[in-house]
N, C-alpha and C positions, 0 to 999 in steps of 0.2 A: 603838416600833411596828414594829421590824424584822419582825415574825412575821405582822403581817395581809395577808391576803391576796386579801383582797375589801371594797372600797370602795365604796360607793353614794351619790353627790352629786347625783342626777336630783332635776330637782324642786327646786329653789334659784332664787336670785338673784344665783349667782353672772357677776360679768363678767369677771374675770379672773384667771386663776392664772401666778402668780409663778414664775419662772424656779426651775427645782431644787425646787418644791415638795414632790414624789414622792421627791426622791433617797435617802431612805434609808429608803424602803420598799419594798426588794429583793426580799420577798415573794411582792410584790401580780400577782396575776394576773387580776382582774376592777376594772376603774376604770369606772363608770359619771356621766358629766354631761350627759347629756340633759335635756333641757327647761331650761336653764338661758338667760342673757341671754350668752354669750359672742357678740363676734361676732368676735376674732381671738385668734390664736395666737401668742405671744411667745418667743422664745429656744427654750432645751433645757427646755422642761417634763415631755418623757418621759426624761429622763435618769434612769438609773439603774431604769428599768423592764426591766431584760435577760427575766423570768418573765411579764412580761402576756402574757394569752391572748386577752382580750376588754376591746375598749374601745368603748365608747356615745356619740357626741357626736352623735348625732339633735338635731333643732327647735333649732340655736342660729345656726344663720345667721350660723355664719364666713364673712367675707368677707377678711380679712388675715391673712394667715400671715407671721410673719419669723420666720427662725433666724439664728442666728451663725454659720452656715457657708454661706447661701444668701443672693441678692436678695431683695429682697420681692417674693410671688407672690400674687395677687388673685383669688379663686376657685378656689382649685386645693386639692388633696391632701395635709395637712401633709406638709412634707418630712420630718418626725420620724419621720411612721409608720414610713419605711425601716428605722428603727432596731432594729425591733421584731420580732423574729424567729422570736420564738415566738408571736406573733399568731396564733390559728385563729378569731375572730370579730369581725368589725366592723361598726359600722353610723356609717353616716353621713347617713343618710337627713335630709330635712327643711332643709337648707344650701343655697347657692348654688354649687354647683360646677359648673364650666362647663366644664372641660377636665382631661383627665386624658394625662398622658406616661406616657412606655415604661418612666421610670424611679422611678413612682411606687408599686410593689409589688414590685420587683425581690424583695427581700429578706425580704419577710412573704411566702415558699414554703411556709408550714403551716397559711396562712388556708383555711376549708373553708366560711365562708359571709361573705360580702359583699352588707352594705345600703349602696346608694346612692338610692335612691327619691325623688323627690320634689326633684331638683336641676334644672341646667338645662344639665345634658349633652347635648350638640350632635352629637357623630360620635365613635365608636369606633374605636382603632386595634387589630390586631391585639398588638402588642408589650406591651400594657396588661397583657393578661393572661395571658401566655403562662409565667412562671413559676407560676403558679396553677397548679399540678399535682395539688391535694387539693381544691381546689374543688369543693364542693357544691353551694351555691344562691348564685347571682349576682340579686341584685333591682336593678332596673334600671327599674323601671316608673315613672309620673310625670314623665321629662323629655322634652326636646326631641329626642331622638335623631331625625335627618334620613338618615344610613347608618352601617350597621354594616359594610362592604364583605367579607372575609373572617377577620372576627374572630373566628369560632366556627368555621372549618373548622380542621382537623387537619392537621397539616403529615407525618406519617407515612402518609400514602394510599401504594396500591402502586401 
């Protein structure tokens, strides 16, 4: 299955996906698990994803993320996604994510739409998304946001 390149898992029962599941579907540029019963994220499971463009993990109310290169982080942004660099579409809408770091899209610079919708995102920091350079639509609606402070101004004003 090295050549497939689009995956659709929406709409399942799955709970969990196994370490290196993906790895040697090199391909694959669209992985969709939406509406599934996930609620944590284990090891390297986007291993070996170097071509994803678009990844779907809406309605599963991750709440535990572990890697094997990071602590365990509780409501936060898979650390994986970093890895993923040809990323231009994500959504994650429908989760519990409470807080987002400077270091959590460093690396997906070619994302050009980001669903976060429907979490329970508290405050905004500038650094979040400041490699977003191709950023298109930022959804952001449905959570707790209390301040955004100057997270959407430009840092090239004259």
């Amino acid at each position: 299955m090295s050549k497939l390149r689009d995956l659709d898992l929406s709409i399942n029962c799955i709970a969990f996906v196994d370490n290196g599941a993906f790895i040697d579907l090199v391909s694959l540029k669209t992985l969709l698990l939406s509406e599934n019963n996930l609620n944590s994220l284990s090891g390297d499971i986007f291993q070996g994803l170097s071509n994803l463009t678009m990844l779907d993990l809406n309605e599963n109310n991750i709440q535990f993320i572990q890697t094997s290169a990071l602590h365990n982080c509780l409501t936060k942004v898979p650390p994986d996604i970093r890895s993923l660099t040809f990323l231009r579409f994500l959504t994650m809408k429908n989760n519990l994510i409470s807080e987002m770091t400077c270091e959590d899209f460093v690396n997906t610079t070619q994302l050009t739409e980001l669903h976060l919708s429907s979490n329970r995102i508290l405050k905004l920091e500038k650094c979040v998304f400041e490699s977003l350079t191709k950023l298109k639509l930022l959804d952001l609606s449905n959570n707790l946001i209390l301040t955004f402070g100057d997270t959407f101004k430009s840092g090239d004003r004259a």
